[in-house]
C-alpha positions in Angstrom: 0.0 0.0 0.0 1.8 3.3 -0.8 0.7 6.6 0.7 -0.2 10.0 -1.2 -0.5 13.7 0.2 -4.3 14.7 -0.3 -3.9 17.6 -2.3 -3.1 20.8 -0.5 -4.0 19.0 2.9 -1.2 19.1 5.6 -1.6 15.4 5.6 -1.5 11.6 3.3 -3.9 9.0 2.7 -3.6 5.6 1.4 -3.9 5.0 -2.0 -7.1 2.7 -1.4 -9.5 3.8 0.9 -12.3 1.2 2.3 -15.7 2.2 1.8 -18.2 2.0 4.2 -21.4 3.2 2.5 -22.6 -0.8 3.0 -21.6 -1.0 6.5 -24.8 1.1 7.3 -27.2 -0.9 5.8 -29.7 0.8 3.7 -29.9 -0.2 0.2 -27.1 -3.2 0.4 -27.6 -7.2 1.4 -25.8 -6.6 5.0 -23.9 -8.9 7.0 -23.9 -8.0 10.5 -22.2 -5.1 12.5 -19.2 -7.6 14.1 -18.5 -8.7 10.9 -17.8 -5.3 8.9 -16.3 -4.0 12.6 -14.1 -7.0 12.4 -13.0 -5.9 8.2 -12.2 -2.7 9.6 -9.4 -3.8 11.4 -8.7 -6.5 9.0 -8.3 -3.7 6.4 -5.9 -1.4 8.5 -3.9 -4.4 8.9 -2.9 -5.0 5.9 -2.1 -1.8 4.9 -5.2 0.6 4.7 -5.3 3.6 6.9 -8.1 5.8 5.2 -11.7 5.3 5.9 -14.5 7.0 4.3 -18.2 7.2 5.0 -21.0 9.5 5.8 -24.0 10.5 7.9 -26.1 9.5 5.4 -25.0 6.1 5.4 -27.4 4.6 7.3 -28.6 6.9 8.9 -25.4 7.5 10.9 -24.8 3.7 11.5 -22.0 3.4 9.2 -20.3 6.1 11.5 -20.8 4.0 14.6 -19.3 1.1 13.4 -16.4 3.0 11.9 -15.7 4.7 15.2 -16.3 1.6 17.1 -13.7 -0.4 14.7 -10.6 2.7 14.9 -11.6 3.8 18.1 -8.1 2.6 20.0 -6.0 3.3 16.8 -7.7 6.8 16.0 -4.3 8.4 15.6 -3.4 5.8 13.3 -5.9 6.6 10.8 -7.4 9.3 8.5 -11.3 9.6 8.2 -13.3 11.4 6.1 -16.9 11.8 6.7 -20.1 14.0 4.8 -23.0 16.3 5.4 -25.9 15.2 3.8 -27.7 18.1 1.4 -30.6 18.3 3.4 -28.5 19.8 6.5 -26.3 22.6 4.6 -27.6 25.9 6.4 -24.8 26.7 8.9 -26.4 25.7 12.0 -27.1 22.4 10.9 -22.9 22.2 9.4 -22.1 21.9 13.3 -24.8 20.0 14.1 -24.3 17.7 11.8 -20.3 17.8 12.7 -20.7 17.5 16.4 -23.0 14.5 15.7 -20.6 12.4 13.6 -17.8 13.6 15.6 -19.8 11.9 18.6 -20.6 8.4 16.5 -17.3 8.3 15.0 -15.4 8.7 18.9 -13.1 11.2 18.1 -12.5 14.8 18.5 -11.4 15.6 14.8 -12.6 14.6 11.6 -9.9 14.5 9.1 -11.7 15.5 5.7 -15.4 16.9 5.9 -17.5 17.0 2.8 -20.5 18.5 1.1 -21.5 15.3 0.5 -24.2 16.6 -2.5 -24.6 20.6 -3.6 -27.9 22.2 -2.4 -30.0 23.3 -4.1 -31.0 25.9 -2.0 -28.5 27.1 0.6 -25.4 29.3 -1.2 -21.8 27.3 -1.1 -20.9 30.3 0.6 -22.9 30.0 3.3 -22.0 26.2 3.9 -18.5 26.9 3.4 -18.3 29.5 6.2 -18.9 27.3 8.8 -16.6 24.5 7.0 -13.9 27.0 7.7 -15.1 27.9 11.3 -14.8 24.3 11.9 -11.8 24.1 10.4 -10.5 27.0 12.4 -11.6 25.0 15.5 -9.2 21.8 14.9 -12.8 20.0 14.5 -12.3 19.1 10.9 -8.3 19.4 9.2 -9.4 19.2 5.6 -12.8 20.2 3.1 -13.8 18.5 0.7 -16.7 18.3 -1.9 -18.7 15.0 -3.5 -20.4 14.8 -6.7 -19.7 18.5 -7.5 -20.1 19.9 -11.3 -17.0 21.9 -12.7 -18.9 25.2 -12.0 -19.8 24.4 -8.6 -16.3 22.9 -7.8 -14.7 27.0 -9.1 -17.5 29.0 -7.4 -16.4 26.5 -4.2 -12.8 27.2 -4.2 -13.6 31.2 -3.5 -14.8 30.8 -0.1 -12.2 27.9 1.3 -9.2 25.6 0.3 -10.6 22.8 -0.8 -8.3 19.9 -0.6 -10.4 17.1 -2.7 -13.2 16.0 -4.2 -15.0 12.9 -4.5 -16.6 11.9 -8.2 -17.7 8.9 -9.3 -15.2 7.6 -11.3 -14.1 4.2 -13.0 -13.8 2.7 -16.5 -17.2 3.1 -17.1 -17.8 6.4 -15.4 -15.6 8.9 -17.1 -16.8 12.1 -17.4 -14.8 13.9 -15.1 -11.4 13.3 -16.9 -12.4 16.6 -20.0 -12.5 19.0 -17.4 -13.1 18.2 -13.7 -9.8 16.6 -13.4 -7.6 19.0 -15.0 -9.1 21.9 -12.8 -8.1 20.0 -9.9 -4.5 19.5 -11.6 -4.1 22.6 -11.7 -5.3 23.9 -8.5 -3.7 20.9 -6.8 -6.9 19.4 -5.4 -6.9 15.5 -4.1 -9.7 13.5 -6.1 -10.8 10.2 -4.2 -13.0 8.1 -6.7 -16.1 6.3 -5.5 -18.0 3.5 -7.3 -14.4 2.4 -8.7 -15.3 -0.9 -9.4 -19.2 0.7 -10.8 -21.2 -1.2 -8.3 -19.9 -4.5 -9.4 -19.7 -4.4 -13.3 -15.7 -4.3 -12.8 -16.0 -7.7 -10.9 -16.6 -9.4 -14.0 -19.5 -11.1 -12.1 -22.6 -9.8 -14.1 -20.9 -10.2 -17.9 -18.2 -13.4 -16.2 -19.9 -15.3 -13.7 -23.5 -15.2 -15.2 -24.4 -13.8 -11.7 -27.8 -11.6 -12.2 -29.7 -8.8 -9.5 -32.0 -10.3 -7.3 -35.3 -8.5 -7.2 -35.5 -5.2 -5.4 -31.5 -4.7 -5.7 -31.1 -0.8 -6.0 -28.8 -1.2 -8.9 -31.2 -3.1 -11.5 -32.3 0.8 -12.9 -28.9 2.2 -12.7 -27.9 2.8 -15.8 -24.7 0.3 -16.3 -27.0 -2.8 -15.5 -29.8 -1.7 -17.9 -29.5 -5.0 -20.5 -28.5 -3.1 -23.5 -25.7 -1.2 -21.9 -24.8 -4.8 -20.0 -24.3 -6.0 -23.9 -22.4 -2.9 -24.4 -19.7 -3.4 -21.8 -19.2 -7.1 -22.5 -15.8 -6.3 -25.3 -14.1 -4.5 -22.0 -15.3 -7.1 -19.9 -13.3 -9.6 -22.2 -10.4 -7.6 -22.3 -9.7 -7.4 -19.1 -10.2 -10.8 -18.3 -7.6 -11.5 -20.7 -5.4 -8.9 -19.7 -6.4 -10.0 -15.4 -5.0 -14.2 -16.9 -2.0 -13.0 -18.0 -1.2 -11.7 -14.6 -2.4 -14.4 -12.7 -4.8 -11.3 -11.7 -8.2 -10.8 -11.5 -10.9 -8.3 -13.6 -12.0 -6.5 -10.4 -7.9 -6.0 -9.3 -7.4 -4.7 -13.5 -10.2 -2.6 -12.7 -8.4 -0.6 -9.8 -5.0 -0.9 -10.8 -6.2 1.1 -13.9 -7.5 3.9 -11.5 -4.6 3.4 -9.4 -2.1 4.1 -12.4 -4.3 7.7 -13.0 -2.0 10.0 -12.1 -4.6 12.7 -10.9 -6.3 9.9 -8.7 -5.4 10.0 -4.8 -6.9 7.3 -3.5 -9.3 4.9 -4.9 -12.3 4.4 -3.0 -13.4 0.4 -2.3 -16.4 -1.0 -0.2 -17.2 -4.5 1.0 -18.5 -6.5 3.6 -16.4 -9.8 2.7 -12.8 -10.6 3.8 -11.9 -12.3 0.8 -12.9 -9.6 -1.4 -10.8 -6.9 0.8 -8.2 -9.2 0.6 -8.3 -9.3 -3.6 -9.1 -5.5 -3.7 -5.5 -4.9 -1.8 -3.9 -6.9 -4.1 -4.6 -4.7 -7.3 -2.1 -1.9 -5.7 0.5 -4.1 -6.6 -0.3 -4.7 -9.6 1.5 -3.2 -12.7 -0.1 -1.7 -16.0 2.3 -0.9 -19.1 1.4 2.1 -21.1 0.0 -0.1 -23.8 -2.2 -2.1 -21.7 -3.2 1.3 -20.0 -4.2 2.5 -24.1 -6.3 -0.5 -24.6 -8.2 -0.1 -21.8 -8.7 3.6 -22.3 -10.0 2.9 -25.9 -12.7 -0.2 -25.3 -13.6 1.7 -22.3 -14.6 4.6 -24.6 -15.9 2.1 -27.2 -18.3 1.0 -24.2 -19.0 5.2 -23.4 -19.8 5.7 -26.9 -23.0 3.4 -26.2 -24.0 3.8 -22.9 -22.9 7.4 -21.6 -19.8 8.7 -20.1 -22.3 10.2 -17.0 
């Protein structure tokens, strides 16, 4: 696991983060609380020290059992938590703060997000009290998620925002014509989510034959609609091809691509299985030449073409 500085923050991350969007429940098949407290740990020791999740994950649950997990290795570890768009008026900022602070069991929180714009409340206004925080040693870094290019410059007049966090993946590319080179140039982190596109990048849906089971929140996303499942199947191939003659697999091509981005931070990874953490880790180790990089790039566009690059 190698370490990167997060953009202008004072501070590095690891270059894969572990997601804990499913270990709150809500829309994902859920294992149990020991289970994903017990991956926690597993995951910082082998190597991951960045942890990222958000109030809205569960309804603050996926907070708990992140502060519960890191609790006795705090200072060990770099967490990054969100405000959800329905609570960014000011007041509600440190309210919001204070409570994730308290479910989390710590006294700082080491990058706070807008975790969706508002449609209502000015950026300014939200970003005041992000700095106010800041200026209290409550939070050490800002960021912003799922951010447009002109809501990401009108941001960056009212604080120093050290990263963002897009969706972003082989099949989710828009950000790279201009999101990513404002942040080059403005030295901004970027921490991709969805990097493996909720599965796709397993290889399990096009691979394994494995299909949603009814009521899954992913069957009217757009990557699993059928036609755009046919459309992905040529990179799909490629990278199993390209995983065999690594002795890899698709899911650790999938983030080593991301993971060779220069722009990219960290790369952000969920799961609730031991085995699949243990693959996951595996991909940053594993090395991409500039032609296999090229072929990825273009049958991952081929795929684009068809089924959207948003």
């Amino acid at each position: 696991m190698k370490a990167k500085r997060l953009g202008n923050a004072s501070f590095d991350i690891s270059n894969i983060t572990f997601g804990c969007w499913e270990l709150g429940g809500g829309p994902w098949e859920f294992t149990n609380d020991q289970n994903n407290i017990e991956l926690i740990r597993k995951a910082f020791e082998l190597g991951i020290t960045t942890f990222d999740t958000a109030e809205g994950y569960g309804n603050g649950h996926s907070e708990e059992i992140v502060g519960a997990a890191l609790a006795d290795i705090r200072k060990q570890c770099i967490i990054t938590t969100k405000v959800s768009r329905s609570n960014l008026a000011p007041q509600d900022v440190r309210r919001s703060a204070e409570n994730s602070l308290s479910r989390l069991k710590t006294d700082y929180i080491d990058v706070y997000y807008i975790h969706w714009p508002s449609f209502e409340i000015p950026v300014q206004d939200t970003l005041a009290e992000f700095v106010k925080l800041k200026e209290e040693g409550l939070i050490r870094a800002i960021g912003v998620s799922n951010f447009s290019l002109e809501q990401l410059k009108e941001a960056v007049n009212y604080a120093q925002i050290d990263v963002i966090q897009p969706e972003y993946s082989l099949l989710h590319r828009a950000i790279e014509q201009e999101i990513l080179p404002f942040c080059q140039e403005h030295n901004i982190g970027v921490m991709s989510y969805s990097s493996i596109a909720k599965g796709i990048l397993t290889g399990a849906f096009h691979l394994d034959g494995k299909t949603l089971k009814e009521g899954d929140f992913r069957k009217e996303r757009r990557l699993f609609l059928p036609e755009h499942l046919e459309a992905e199947k040529e990179l799909l191939a490629v990278m199993k091809e390209m995983a065999d003659s690594k002795d890899a697999n698709v899911s650790q091509v999938a983030i080593a691509w991301l993971l060779h981005q220069e722009v990219l931070t960290s790369a952000i990874i969920g799961t609730q299985d031991e085995h699949h953490l243990e693959n996951n880790i595996k991909a940053a180790s594993l090395s991409l030449s500039a032609s296999e990089l090229e072929t990825l790039n273009t049958v991952s566009e081929r795929a684009l073409s068809v089924i959207g690059y948003s």
